[in-house]
C-alpha positions as CSV (number, residue, x, y, z in Angstrom):
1,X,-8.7,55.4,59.9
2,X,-6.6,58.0,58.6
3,X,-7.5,60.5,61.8
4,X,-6.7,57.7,64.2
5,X,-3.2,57.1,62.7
6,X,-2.6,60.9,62.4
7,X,-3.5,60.8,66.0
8,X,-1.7,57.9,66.8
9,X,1.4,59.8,65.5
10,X,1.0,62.9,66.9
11,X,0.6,60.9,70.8
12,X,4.0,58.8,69.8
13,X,5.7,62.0,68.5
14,X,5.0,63.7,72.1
15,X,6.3,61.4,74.1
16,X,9.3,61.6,71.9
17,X,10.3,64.8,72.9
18,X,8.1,65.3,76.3
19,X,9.2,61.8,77.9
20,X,13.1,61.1,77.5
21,X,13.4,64.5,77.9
22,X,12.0,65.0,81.0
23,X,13.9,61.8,82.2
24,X,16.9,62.7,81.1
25,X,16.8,66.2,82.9
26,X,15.1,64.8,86.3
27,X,18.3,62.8,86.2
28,X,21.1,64.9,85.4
29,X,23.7,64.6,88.3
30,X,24.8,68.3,89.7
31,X,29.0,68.1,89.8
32,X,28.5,71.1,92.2
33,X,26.6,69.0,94.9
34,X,28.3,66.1,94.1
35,X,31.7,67.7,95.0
36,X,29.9,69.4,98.2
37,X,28.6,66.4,99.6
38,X,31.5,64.3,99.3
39,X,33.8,67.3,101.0
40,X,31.7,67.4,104.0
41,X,30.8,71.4,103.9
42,X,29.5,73.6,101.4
43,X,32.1,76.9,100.1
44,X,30.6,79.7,100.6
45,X,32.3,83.4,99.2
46,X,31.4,86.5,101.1
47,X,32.6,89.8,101.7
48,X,35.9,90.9,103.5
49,X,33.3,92.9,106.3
50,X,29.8,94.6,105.8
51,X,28.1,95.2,108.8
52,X,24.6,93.6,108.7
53,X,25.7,91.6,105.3
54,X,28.6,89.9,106.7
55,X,31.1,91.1,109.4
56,X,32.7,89.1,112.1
57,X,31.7,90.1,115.6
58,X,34.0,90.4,119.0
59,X,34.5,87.0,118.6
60,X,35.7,86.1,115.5
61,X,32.2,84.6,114.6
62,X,30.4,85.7,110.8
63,X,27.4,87.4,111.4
64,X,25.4,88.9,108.7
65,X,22.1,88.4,106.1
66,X,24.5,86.8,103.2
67,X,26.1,84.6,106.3
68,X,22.5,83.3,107.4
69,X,22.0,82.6,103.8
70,X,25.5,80.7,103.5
71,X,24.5,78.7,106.5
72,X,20.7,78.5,105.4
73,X,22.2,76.7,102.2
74,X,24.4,74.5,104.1
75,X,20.9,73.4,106.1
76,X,19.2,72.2,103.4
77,X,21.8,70.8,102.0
78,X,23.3,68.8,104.9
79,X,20.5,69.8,107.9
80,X,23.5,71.4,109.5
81,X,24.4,74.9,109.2
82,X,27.9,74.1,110.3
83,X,28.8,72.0,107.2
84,X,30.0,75.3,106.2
85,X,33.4,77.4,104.5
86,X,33.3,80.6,104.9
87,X,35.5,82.7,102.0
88,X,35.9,86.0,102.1
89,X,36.7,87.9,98.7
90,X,37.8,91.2,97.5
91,X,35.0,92.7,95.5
92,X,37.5,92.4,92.3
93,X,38.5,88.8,92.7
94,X,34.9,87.6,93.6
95,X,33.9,86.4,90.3
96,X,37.2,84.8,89.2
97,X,37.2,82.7,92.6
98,X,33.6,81.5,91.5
99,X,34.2,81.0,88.1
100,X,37.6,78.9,88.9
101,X,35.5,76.6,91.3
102,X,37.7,77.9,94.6
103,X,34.0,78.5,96.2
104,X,30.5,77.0,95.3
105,X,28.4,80.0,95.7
106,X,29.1,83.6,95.8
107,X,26.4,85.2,98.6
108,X,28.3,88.8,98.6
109,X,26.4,92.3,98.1
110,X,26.5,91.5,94.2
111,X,24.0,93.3,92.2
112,X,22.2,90.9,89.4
113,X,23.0,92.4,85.9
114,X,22.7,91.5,82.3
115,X,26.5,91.4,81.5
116,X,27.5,89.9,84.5
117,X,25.1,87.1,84.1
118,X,25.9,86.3,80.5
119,X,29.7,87.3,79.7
120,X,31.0,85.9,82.8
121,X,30.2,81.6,82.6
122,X,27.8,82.7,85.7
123,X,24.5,82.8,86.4
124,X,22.4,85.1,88.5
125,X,19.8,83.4,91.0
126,X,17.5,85.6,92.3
127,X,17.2,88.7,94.3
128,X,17.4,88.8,97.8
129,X,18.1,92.6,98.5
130,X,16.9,95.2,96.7
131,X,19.1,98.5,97.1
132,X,19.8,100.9,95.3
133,X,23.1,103.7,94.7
134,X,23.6,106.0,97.2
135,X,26.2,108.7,98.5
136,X,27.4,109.3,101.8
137,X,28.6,112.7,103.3
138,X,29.4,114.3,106.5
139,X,25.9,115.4,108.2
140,X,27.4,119.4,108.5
141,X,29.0,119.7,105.1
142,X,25.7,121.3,103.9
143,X,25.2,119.0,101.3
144,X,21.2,118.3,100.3
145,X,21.4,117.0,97.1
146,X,24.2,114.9,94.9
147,X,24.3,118.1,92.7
148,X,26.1,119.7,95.6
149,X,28.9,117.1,94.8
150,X,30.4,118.7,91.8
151,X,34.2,119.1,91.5
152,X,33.8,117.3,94.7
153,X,36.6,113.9,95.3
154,X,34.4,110.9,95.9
155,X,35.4,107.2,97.7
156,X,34.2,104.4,95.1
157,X,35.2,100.8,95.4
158,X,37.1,98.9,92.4
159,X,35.3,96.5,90.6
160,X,31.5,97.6,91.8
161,X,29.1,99.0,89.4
162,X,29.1,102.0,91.6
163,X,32.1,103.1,89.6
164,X,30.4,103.1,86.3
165,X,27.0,105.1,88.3
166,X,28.9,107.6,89.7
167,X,30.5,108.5,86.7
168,X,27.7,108.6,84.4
169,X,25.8,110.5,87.2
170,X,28.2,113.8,86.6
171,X,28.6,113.6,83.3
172,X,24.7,113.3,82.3
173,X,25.2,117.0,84.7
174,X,28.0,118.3,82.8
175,X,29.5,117.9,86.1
176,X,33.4,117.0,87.0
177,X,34.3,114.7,90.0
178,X,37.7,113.4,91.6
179,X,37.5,109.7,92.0
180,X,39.2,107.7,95.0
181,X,39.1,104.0,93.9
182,X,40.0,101.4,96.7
183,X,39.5,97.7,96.9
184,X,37.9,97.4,100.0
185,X,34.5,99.1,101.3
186,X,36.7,99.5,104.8
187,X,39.2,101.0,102.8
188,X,37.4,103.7,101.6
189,X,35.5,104.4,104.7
190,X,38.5,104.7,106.2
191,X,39.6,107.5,103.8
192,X,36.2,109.0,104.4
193,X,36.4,109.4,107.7
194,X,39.9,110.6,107.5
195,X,38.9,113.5,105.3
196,X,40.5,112.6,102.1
197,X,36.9,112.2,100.2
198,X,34.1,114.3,100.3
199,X,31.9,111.6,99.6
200,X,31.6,108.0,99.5
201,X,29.3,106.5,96.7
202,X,28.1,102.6,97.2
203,X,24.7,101.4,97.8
204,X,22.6,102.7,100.1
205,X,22.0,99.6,102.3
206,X,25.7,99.5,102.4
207,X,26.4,102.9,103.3
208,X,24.2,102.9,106.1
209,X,26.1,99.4,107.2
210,X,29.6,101.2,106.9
211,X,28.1,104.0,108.5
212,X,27.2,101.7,111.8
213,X,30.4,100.7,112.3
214,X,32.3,104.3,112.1
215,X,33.3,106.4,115.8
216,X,30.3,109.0,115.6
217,X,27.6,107.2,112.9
218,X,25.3,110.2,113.6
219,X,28.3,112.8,111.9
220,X,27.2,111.0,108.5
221,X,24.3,111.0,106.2
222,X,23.2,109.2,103.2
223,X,21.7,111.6,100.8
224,X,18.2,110.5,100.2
225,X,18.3,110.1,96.0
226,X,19.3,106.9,94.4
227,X,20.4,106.5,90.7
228,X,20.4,103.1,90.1
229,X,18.7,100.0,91.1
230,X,20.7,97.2,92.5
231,X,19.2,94.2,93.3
232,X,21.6,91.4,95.1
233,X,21.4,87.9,94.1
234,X,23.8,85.1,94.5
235,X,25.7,83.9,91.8
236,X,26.6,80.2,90.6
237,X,28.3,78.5,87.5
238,X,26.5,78.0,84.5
239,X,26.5,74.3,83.1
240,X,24.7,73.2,86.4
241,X,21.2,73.7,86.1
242,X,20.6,70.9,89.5
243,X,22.6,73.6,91.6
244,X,21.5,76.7,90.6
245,X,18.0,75.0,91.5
246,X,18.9,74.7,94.5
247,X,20.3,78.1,95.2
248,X,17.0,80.0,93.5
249,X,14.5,77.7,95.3
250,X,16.3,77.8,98.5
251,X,16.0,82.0,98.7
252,X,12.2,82.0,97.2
253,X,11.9,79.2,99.9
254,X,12.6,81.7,103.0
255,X,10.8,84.4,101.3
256,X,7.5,82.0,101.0
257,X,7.8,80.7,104.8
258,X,7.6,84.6,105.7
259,X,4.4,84.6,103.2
260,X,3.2,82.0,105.0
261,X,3.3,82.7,108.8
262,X,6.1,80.0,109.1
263,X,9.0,80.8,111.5
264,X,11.9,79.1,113.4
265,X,9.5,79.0,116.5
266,X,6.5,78.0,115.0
267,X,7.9,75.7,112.2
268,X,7.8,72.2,114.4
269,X,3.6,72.3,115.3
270,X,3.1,73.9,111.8
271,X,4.4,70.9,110.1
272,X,3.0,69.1,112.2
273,X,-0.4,70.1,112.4
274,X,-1.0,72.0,108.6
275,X,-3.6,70.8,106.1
276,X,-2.7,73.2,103.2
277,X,-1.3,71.7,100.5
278,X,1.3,74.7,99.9
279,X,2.7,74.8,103.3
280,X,2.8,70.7,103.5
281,X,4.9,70.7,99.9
282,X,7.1,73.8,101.4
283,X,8.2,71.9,104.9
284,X,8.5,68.3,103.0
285,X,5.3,66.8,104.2
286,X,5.0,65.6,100.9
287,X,8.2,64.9,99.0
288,X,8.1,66.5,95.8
289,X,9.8,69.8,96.0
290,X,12.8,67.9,97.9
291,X,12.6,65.0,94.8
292,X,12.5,68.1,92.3
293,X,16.4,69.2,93.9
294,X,17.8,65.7,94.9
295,X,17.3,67.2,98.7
296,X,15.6,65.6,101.6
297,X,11.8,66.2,101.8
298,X,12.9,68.1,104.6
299,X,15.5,70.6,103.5
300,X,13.2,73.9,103.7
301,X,11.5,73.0,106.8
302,X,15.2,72.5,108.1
303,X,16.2,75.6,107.1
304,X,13.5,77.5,108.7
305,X,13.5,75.9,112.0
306,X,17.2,76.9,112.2
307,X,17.6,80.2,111.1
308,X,14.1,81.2,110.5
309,X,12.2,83.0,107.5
310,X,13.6,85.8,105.3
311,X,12.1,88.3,107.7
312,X,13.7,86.9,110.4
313,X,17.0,86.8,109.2
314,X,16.5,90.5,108.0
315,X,15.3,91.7,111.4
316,X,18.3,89.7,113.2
317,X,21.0,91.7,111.0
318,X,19.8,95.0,109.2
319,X,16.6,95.6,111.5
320,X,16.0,98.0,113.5
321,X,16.8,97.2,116.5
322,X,20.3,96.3,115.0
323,X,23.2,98.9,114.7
324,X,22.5,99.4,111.1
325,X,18.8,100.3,111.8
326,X,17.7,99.8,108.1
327,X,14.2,99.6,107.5
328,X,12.6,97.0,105.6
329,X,11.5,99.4,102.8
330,X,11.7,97.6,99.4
331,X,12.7,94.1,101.2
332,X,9.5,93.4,102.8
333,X,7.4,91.3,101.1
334,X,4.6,92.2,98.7
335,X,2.1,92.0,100.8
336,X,3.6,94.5,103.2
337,X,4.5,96.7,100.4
338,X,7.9,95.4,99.5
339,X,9.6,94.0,96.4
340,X,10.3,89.9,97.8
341,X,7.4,87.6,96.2
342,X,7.7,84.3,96.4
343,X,7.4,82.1,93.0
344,X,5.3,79.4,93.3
345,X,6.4,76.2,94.7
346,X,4.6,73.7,93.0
């Protein structure tokens, strides 16, 4: 008698904490979507111009990886990537405008890291570039290795934690350098190019961006060492677990299509037609994962049939066959010998 009561107890006790839990957090309302859907558009913050990130073309018209990703968001949110603000921000005002609710997501060439994603009220999502600090000089300087770079006057950007590398670099060399600060990336490729830096330090995959865009892009070089690792990820409040959901979910959702075979030509008949119970939860088949994120059942399969999987928008921006001409490297995924694995969406 006494083992059924203790068992009795221990059932009761369970539910306690397992069941109104669970309710209460499957029902939590998101402000952040709330204020998105009734204003029509998501608010998207980007940079003022990297080429293959997010750079606007003859036209007028942002092209760019974080821009697909802006209007990738906006596609599962609203199935139309036009429901969509674009912001630009200075790399040292980024974090205040997210932080003071001026944007809704920050999708900008901004490295995940400890500090950022607990001092600052904001929370990292997960990466979708993986990059890594890098230094730029002209191709017939005679430069080989960073080394080379002592006493030497070096372009850094305010407010990147290519400030702190750079510096820490020398010193751990007993080394002295001349720092140029600027707030923009265009700024100090400017200066570059104008001779008033030896150098330029940033990230790699940003360098070789910049480097696309200058007169003569074969007169530069990025040295081949890195010093840091610098994984981008976009950023959102904290205090809304429903949106930052959606954000972290919607990247490992383009990642997994690309694991899968699914793309923006093939994504129709594949829905369609598939048996597997993976790809049947991923395009909204079956409702759950939409449920999960108070989004339509539909929401990845409408993101992929717009702007296609990860790879996709990769090869479309930063690819080779682009003018930045950046292998994938450490962004393909896993099973190609890359960094990008999906979590499973179950």
């Amino acid at each position: 008698m006494l083992k059924r009561h203790l068992m009795a107890a221990c059932v009761a006790l369970g539910a306690a904490f397992a069941g109104p839990a669970s309710a209460q957090q499957s029902t939590q309302p998101s402000p952040t979507l709330d204020a998105i859907r009734a204003r029509g558009a998501l608010v998207c913050g980007i940079s003022t111009g990297v080429a293959g990130f997010a750079l606007p073309d003859s036209q007028g018209n942002w092209r760019g990886l974080d821009i697909d990703l802006c209007r990738g968001l906006a596609a599962a949110i609203f199935n139309d990537p036009a429901k969509l603000r674009l912001v630009p921000l200075a790399t040292s005002t980024r974090f205040t405008a997210l932080g003071s609710g001026e944007i809704d997501v920050l999708i900008r060439v901004s490295t995940m890291t400890m500090l950022r994603d607990t001092t600052l009220g904001l929370r990292a999502t997960m990466p979708y570039f993986y990059d890594g600090h890098g230094f730029m000089v002209r191709a017939d300087a005679g430069i080989q290795r960073v080394r080379d770079l002592a006493g030497a006057t070096i372009c850094l950007q305010q407010g990147t934690t290519n400030e702190q590398i750079t510096a820490d670099y020398f010193r751990s060399i007993n080394a002295e350098f001349r720092p140029v600060v600027f707030e923009r990336a265009d700024q100090a490729i400017g200066a570059l190019a104008a001779g008033r830096c030896d150098s330029f330090g940033l990230d790699a995959g940003a360098l070789a961006a910049l480097r696309s865009t200058m007169a003569n892009p074969g007169d530069w070089v990025v040295l081949p060492e890195r010093f840091s690792k610098e994984p981008y990820g976009a950023y959102v409040r904290r205090g809304d677990d429903n949106w930052f959901d959606i954000v972290r979910w919607f990247t490992n959702a383009v990642i997994e299509a690309e694991e899968q075979g699914i793309t923006s030509a093939n994504a129709e008949e594949i829905r369609r037609t598939a048996a597997n119970p993976n790809t049947r939860r991923l395009l909204g088949v079956t409702p759950e994962l939409g449920q999960a994120l108070k989004l339509d059942s539909a929401w990845a399969y409408n993101v992929v049939r717009t702007l296609g999987n990860y790879g996709e928008m990769y090869e479309r921006n930063m690819g080779p066959n682009t003018p930045v001409g950046l292998a994938r490297g450490p962004n393909n995924i896993w099973t190609n010998g890359g960094l990008l694995y999906a979590l499973p969406m179950r």
